[in-house]
Structure formats: C-alpha cells, structure tokens
C-alpha positions as a Markdown table, in Angstrom:
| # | Residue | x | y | z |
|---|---|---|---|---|
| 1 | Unk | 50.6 | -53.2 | 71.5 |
| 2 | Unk | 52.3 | -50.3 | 70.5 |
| 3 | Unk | 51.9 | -48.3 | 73.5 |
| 4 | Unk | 52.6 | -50.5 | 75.8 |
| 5 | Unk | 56.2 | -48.4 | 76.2 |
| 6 | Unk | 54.2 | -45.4 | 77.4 |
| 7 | Unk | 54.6 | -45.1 | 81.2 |
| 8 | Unk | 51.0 | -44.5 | 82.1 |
| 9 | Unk | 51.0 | -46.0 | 85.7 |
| 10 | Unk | 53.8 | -43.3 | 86.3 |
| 11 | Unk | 51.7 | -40.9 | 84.9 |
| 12 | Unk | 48.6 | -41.7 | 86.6 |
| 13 | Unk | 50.3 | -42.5 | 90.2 |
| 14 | Unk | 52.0 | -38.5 | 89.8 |
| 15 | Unk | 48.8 | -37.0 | 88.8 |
| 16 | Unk | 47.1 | -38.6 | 91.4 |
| 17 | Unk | 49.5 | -37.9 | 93.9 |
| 18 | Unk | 49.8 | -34.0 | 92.7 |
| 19 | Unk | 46.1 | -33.8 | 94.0 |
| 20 | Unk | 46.8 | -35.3 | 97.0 |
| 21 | Unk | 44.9 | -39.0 | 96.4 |
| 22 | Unk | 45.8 | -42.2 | 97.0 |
| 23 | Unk | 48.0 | -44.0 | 94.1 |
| 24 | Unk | 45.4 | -45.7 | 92.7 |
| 25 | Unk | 47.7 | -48.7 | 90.7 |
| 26 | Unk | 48.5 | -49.5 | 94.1 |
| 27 | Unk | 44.9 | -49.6 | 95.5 |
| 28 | Unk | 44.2 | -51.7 | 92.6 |
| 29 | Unk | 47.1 | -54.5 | 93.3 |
| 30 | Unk | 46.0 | -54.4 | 97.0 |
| 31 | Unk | 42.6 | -55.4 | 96.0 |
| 32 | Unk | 43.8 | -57.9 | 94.0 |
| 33 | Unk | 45.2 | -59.9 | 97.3 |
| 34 | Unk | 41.4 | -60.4 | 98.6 |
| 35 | Unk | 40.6 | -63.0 | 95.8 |
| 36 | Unk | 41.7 | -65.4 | 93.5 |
| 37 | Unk | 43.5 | -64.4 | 90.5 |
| 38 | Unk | 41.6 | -63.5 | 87.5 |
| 39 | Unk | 41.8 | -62.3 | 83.8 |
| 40 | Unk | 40.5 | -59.2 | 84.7 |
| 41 | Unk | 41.2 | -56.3 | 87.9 |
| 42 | Unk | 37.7 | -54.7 | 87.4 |
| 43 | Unk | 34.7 | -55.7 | 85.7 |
| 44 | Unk | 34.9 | -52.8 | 82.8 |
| 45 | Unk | 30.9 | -52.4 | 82.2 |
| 46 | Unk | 30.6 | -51.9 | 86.1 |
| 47 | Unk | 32.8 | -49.3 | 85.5 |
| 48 | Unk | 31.8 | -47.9 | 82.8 |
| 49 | Unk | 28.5 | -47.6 | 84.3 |
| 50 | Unk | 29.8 | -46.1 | 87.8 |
| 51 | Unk | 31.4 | -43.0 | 85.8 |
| 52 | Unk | 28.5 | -42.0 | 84.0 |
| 53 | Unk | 26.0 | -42.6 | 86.9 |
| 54 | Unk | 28.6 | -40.2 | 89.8 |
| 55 | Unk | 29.1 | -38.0 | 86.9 |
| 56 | Unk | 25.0 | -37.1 | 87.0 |
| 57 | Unk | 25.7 | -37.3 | 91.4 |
| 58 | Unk | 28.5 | -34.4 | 90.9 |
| 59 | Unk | 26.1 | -32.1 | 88.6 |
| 60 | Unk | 23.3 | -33.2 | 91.5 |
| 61 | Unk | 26.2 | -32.4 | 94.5 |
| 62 | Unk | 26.6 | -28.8 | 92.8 |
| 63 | Unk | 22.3 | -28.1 | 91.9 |
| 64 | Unk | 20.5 | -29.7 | 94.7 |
| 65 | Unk | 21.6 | -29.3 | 97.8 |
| 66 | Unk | 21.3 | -25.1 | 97.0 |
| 67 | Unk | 18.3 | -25.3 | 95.6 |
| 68 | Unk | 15.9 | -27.2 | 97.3 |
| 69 | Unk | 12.9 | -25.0 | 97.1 |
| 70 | Unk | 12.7 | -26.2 | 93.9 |
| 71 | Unk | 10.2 | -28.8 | 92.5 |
| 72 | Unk | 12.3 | -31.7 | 92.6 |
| 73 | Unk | 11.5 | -35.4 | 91.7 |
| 74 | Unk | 10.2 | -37.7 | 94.4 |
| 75 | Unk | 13.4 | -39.6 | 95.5 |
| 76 | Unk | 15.2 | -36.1 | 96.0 |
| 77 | Unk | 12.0 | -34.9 | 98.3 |
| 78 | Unk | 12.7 | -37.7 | 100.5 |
| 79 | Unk | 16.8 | -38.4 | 100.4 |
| 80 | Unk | 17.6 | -34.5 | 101.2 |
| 81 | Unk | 14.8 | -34.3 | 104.2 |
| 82 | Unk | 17.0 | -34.7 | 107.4 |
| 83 | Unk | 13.4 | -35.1 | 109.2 |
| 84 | Unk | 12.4 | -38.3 | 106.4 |
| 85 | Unk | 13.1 | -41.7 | 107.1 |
| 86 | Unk | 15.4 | -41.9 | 103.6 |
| 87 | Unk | 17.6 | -38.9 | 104.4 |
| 88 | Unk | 21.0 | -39.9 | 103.6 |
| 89 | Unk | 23.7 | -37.4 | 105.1 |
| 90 | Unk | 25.8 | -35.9 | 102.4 |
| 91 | Unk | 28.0 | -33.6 | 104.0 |
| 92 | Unk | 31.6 | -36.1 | 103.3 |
| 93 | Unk | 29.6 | -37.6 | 99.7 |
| 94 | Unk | 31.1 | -36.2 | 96.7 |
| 95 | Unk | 28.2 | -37.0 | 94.5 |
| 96 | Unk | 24.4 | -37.2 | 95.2 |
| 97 | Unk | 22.5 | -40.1 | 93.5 |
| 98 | Unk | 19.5 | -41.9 | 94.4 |
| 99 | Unk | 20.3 | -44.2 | 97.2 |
| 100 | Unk | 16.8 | -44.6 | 98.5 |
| 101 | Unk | 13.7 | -44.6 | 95.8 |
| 102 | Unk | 14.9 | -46.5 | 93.0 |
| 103 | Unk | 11.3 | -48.6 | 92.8 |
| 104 | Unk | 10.2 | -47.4 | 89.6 |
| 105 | Unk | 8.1 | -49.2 | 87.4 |
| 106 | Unk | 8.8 | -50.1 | 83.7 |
| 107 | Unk | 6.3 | -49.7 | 81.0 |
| 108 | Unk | 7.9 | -51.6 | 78.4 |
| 109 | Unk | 6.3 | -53.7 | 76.1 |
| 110 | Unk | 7.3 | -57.4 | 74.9 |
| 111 | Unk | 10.3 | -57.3 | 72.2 |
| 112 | Unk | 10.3 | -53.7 | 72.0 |
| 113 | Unk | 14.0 | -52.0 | 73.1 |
| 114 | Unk | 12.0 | -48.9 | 74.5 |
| 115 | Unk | 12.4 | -49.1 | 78.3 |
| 116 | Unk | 10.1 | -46.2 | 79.8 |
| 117 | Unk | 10.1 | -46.0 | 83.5 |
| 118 | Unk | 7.6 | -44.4 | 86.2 |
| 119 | Unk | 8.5 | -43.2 | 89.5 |
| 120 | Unk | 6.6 | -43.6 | 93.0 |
| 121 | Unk | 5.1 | -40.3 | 91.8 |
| 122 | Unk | 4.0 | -40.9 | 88.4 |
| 123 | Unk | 7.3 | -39.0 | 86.7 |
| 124 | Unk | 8.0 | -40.8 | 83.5 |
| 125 | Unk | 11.6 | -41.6 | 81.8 |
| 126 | Unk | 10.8 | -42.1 | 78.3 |
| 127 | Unk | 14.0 | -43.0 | 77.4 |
| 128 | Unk | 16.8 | -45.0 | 78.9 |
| 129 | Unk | 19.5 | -42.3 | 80.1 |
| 130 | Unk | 16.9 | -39.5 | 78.9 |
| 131 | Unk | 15.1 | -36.8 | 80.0 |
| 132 | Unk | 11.8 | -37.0 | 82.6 |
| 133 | Unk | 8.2 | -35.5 | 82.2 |
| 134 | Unk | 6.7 | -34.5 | 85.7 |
| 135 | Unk | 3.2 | -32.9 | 86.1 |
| 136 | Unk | 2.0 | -30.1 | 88.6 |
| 137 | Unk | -1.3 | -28.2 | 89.5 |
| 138 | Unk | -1.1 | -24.8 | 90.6 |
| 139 | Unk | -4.7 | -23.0 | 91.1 |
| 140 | Unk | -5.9 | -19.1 | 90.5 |
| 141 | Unk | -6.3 | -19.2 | 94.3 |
| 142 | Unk | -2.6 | -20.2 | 95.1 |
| 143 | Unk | -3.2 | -23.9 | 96.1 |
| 144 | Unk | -0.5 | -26.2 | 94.6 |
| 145 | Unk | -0.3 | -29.9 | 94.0 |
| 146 | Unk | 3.2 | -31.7 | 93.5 |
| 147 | Unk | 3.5 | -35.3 | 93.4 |
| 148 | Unk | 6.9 | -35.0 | 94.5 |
| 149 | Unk | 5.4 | -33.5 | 98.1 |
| 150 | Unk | 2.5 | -35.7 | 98.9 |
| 151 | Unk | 2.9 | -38.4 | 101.3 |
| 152 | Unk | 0.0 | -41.1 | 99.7 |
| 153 | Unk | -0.5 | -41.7 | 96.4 |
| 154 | Unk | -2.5 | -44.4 | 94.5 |
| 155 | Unk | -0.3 | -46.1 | 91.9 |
| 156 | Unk | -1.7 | -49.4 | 90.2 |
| 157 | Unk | -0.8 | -51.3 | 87.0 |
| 158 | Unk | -3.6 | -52.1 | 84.5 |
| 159 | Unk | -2.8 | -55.4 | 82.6 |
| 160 | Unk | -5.0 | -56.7 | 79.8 |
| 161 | Unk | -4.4 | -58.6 | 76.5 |
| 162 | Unk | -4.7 | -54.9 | 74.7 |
| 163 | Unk | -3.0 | -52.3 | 76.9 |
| 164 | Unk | -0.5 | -52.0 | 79.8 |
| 165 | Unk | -0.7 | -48.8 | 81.5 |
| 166 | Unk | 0.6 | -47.5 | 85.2 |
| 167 | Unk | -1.9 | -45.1 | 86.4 |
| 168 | Unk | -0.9 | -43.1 | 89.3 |
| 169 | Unk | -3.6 | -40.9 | 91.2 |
| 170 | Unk | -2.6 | -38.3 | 94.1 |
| 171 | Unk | -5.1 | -35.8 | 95.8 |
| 172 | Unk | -4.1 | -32.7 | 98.0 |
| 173 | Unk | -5.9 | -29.4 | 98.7 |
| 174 | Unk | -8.8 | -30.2 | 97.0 |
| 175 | Unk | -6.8 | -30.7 | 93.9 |
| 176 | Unk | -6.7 | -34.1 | 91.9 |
| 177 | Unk | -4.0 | -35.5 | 89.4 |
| 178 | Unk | -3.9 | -38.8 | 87.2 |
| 179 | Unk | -1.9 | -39.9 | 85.1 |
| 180 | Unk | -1.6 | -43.0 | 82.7 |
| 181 | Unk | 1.7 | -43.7 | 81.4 |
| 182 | Unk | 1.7 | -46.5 | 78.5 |
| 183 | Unk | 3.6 | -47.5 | 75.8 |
| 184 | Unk | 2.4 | -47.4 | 72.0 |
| 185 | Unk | 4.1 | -48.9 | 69.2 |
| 186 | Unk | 5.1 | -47.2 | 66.7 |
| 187 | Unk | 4.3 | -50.0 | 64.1 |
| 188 | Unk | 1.6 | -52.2 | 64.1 |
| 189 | Unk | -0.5 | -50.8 | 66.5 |
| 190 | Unk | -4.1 | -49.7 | 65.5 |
| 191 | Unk | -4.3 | -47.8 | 68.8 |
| 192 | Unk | -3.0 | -44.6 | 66.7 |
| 193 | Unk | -5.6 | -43.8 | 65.0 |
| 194 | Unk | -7.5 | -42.4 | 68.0 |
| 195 | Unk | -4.6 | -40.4 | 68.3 |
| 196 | Unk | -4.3 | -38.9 | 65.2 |
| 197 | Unk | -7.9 | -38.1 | 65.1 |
| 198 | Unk | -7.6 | -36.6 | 68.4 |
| 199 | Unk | -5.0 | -34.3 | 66.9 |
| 200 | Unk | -7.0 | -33.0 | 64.1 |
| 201 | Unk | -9.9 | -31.5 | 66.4 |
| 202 | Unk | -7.2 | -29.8 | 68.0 |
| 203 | Unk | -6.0 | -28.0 | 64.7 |
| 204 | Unk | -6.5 | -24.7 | 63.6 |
| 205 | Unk | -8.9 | -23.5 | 61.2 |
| 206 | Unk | -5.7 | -23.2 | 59.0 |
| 207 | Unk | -4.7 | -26.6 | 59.3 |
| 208 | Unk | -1.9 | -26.2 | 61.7 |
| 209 | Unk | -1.1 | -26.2 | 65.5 |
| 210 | Unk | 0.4 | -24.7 | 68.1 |
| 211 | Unk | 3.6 | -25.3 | 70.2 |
| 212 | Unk | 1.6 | -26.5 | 73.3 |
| 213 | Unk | -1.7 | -27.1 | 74.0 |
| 214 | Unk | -4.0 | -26.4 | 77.2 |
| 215 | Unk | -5.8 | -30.0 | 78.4 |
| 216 | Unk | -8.2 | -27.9 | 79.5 |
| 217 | Unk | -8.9 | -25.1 | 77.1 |
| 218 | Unk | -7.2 | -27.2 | 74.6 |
| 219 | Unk | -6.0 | -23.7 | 72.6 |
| 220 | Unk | -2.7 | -23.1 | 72.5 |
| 221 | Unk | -0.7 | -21.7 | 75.8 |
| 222 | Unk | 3.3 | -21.8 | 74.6 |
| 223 | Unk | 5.5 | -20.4 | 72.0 |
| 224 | Unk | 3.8 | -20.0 | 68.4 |
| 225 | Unk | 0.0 | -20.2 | 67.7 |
| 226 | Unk | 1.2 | -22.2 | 64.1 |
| 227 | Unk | 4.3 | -23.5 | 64.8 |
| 228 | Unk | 6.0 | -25.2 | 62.2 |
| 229 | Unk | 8.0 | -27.9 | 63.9 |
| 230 | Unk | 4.5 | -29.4 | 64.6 |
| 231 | Unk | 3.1 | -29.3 | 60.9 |
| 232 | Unk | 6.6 | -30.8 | 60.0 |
| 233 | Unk | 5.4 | -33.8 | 62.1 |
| 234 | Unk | 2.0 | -33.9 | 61.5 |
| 235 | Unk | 3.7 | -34.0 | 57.3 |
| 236 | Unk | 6.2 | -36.8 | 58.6 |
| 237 | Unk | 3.6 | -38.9 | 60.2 |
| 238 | Unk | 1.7 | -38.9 | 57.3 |
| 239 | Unk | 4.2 | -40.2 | 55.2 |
| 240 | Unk | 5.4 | -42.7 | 57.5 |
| 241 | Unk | 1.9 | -44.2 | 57.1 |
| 242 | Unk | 2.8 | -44.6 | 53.7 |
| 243 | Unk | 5.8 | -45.3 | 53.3 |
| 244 | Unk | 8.2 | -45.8 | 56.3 |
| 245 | Unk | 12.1 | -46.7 | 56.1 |
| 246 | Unk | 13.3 | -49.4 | 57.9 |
| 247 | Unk | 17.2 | -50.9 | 57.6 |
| 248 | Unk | 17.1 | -52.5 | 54.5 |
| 249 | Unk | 13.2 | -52.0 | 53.5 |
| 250 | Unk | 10.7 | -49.9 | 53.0 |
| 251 | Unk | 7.4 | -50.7 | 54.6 |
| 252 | Unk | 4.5 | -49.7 | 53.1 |
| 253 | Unk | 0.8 | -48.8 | 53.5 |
| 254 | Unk | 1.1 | -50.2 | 56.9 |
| 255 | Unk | -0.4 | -47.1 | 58.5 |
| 256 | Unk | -3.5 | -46.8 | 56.5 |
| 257 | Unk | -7.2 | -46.6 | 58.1 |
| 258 | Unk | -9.3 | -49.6 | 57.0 |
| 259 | Unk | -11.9 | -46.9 | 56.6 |
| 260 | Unk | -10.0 | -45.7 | 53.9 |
| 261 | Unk | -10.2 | -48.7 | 51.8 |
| 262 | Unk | -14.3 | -49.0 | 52.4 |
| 263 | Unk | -14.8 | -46.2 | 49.4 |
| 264 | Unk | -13.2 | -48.1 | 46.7 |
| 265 | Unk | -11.2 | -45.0 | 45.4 |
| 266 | Unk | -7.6 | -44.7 | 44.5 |
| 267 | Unk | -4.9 | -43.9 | 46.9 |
| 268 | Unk | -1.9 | -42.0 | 45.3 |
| 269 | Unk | 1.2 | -41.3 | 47.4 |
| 270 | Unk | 4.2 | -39.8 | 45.9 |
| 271 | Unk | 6.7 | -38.9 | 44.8 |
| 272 | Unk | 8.5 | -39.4 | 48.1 |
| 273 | Unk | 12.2 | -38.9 | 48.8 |
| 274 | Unk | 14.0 | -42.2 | 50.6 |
| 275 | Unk | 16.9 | -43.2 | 51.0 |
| 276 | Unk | 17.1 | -45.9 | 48.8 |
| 277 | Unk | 15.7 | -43.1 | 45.7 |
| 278 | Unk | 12.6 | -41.6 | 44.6 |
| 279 | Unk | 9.2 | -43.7 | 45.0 |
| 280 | Unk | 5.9 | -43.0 | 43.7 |
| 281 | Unk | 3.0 | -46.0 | 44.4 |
| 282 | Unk | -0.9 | -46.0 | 43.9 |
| 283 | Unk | -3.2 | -48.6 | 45.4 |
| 284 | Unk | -6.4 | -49.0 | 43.3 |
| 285 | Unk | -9.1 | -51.6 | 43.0 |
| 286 | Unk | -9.5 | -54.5 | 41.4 |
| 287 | Unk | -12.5 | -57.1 | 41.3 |
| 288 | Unk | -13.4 | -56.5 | 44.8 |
| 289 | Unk | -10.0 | -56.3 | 46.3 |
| 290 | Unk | -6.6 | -54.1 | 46.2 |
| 291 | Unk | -3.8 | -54.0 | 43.7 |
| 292 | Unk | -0.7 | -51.9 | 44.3 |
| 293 | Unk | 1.6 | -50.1 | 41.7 |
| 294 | Unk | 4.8 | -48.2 | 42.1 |
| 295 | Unk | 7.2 | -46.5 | 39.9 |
| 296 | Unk | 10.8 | -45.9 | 41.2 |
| 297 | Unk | 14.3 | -44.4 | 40.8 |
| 298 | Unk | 16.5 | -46.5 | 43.2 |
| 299 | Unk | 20.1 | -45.0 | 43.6 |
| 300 | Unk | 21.8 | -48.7 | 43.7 |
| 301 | Unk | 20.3 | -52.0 | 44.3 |
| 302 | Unk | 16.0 | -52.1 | 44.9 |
| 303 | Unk | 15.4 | -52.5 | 48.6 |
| 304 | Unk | 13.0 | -54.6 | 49.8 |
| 305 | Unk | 9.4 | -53.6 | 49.4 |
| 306 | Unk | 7.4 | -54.7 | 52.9 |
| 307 | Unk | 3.8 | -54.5 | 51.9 |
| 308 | Unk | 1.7 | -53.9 | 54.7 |
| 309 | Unk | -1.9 | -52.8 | 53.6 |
| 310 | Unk | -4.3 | -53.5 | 57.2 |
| 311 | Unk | -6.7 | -56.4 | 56.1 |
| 312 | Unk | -4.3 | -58.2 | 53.5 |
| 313 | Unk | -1.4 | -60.4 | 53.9 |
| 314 | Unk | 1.4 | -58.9 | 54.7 |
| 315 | Unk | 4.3 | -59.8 | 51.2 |
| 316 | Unk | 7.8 | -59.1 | 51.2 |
| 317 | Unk | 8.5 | -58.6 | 47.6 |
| 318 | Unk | 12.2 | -57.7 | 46.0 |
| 319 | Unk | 11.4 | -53.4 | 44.6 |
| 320 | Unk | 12.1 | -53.2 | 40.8 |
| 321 | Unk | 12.0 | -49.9 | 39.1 |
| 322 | Unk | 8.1 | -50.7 | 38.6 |
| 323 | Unk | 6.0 | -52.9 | 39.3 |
| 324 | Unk | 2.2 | -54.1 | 40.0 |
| 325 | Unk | 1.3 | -56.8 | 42.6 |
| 326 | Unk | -2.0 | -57.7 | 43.4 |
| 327 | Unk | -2.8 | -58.2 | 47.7 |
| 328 | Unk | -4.7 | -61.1 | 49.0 |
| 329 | Unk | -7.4 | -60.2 | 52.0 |
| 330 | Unk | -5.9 | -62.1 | 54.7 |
| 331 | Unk | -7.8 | -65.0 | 56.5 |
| 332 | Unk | -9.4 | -63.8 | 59.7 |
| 333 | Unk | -8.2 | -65.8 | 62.7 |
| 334 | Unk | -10.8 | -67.7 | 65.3 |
C-alpha cells in the first residue's frame, strides 16, 4: 500500500503521549500476548460500534449529570439515583451510557428492516440509531404523570395473526397513560385506510391541517393552523397510492380502496413526475372487471411496471411508452 511509509504508530504513540495516555500500539501488542495469534488485533465492527455508542456517553457525561431535574428516559431515572438499586457511580466514568435498563422490546415485523424499540416505560425508538418519542400528562391542577418516575407499570405484548402491538399502561395521581406502539407497513397493508380516514375528520374546512393536533380537542395546539409541510404529505401519500417508486419499478394502484372500484367509474391519475419520466395511467371498466392504460415519457430504458390493483392479481409487466393491459380478479384463498 502506498502509505505504508507513513510513520503513523510514531505519530499516534507522540500524540498520545503529549496528553499524557498510555502508548496505545504498545497496549495493543501486550494484549496480543493473552491469546493465540490471529489475522486480526481487534474485531473492527466491535469497534466501530464502541466509538459511536461512548461518543453519545460523552454528550450524556456533559447533559445529564447537570441536569437531572429534567424529564429524562427511564434507564437515566434509575442509573443516576444513588438511592436506586441500578445506580452506577460515575464520578471516574468518562462517558455515561445505559449500563442497567437495556430490556427494551422490539416491535418489528417479519422481513421488514424497520427495528422500532420500546422501553420499560413505553418510550419508542422508531428508528435504529434515531430519535425517541416519550409521552407525559401534566393537569390544570399541577398533578404530573411521567413514565420515566413511576415505580409499576403494566407493559404486555398483544400477538395475533393481524397485529403485534406493545401496550404499556402506567397510573399515578389519579392520572392514567396508555400507549400502543405497533408497526404498519408501508406497503401492503390494508390497516391504512383507517388511518387515512381518520386524518380527514381531522382536516380543516379548507382541506388542510395543522402542525400538531390536540388527542383530546383534536384542533390544532402547535405552530401553523394550515401548515404546509402536512398538505405536502397528505399530496405525497396520495400519489404513493397510485404510483409509488421502488428501485427499479414503479408500483402501481397498490394503495387504492376496494370501495373505490364498487362504482364502476374511471380512475385517472396523472401526469406524475418519477424518476424514470413522466407517467399518466387511467383504470376504467371493462365487461365487469378492470383494464388499465398508461401513456409515458421514460428518460432511458421503461422500468418495470408492478401492477398492484387490491382484488386482482398482482402482474409485473415490462412499461412501454403506452400501453393497455387488462387485470384478472384474483382467486380468493380458503
């Protein structure tokens, strides 16, 4: 390699030394003596993993420890009590991670990448590495309840053929908190449309919504009463029901209502912007069933066309510039 010439273990052992550490290319040959030889001094993904997890422990080192009449998650509640049973002393540890609570449950579905966790408490990771969603209760008359705090909780997993969901219920002052964290698909799953329905009672009068909404009053309570990130969505999820990218495809119709079909009438979509060109498709009746047409303006090669309509079988068919196929009402299953 061409930079093997460069003197980095002289580099490293002066830097190191400069701050007063231990010459860590010698720490590394010492540890070499306790085993049997091997290709490698250090597994590199254990490593790699250790950096970024004392990384977060040194922004905790310099937050928590100042700060802890703040609402903080569950594991922190319990590791930074000196009168808790999981206090860990920190006074010599350079970074603060969770030593003691790392029971969480995963919510994840089978062959789905998404890997949402929940804590003891009911705090949710919905992403791997990501952020965390916690919920309080604070009343008019000053009475508080924070999952975090509370010594009992009720925390089950509901398992059935149609849902997995890890409901966690804790009680305090009167007050009473449950939550259900579960994991929808964004593909495939009929379980949206209840969602989206949901979400147009809670639109304004001029079609829009705001930047949060109240559970209970269920107006808005943050930022802008029509705020324009969520009609971008609202406009996004609409078109991924009708034509979604994926890879090398485009999948479409696969978000349609079945109710939608029951009138008869035409569908017209279009024309959408991919990135494989322009796309315009209707889906109109024939003889009792469905036929679908598109007319396109690919930039290079067609992609595949994944046609998805709910009730007919699902055909994976190569896109030409236009094209009518006719769909075949799939074969219910006993």
């Amino acid at each position: 390699m061409r930079f093997n010439w460069f003197p980095w273990k002289f580099i490293i052992r002066r830097i190191a030394r400069s701050h007063g550490l231990l010459d860590p290319v010698l720490l590394l040959s010492q540890f070499n003596k306790f085993a049997q030889p091997s290709e490698v001094a250090a597994p590199v993904e254990l490593l790699r993993a250790s950096l970024v997890l004392h990384a977060r422990g040194l922004l905790n080192a310099r937050t928590i420890q100042t700060n802890l009449d703040w609402i903080w998650p569950f594991w922190v509640q319990r590791q930074f009590d000196p009168m808790d049973a999981a206090f860990v002393p920190r006074s010599y540890t350079l970074t603060h991670v969770n030593l003691s609570h790392r029971n969480w449950t995963a919510v994840g579905f089978p062959d789905c990448d998404a890997f949402p966790i929940v804590d003891p408490r009911g705090m949710v990771t919905p992403f791997l590495d990501g952020w965390s969603l916690d919920g309080w209760i604070l009343s008019e008359d000053g009475s508080e309840l924070l999952p975090g705090r509370v010594d009992e909780v009720n925390q089950q997993v509901v398992y059935d053929p149609d849902r997995w969901v890890v409901e966690t219920e804790v009680s305090q002052s009167g007050l009473r908190l449950k939550t259900a964290a579960q994991v929808l698909l964004r593909a495939g799953d009929d379980r949206y449309l209840p969602i989206i329905e949901r979400a147009v009672e809670m639109a304004s009068p001029t079609g829009q919504w705001p930047e949060a909404i109240h559970p209970r009053t269920l107006g808005g309570c943050q930022g802008d009463g029509q705020h324009i990130w969520a009609a971008a969505e609202w406009v996004m999820m609409l078109r991924n029901m009708m034509v979604r990218e994926e890879e090398d495809r485009l999948v479409l119709l696969q978000g349609i209502p079945k109710e939608w079909l029951c009138s008869g009438g035409e569908i017209i979509f279009g024309p959408v912007h991919t990135a494989f060109g322009t796309l315009r498709i209707r889906l109109f009746p024939v003889e009792g069933e469905f036929a679908l047409h598109w007319d396109a303006e690919w930039r290079e090669d067609p992609p595949i066309l994944e046609i998805c309509l709910p009730g007919y079988e699902k055909r994976a068919v190569n896109g030409g510039r236009t094209r009518t196929v006719s769909l075949i009402r799939s074969t219910p299953h006993h």
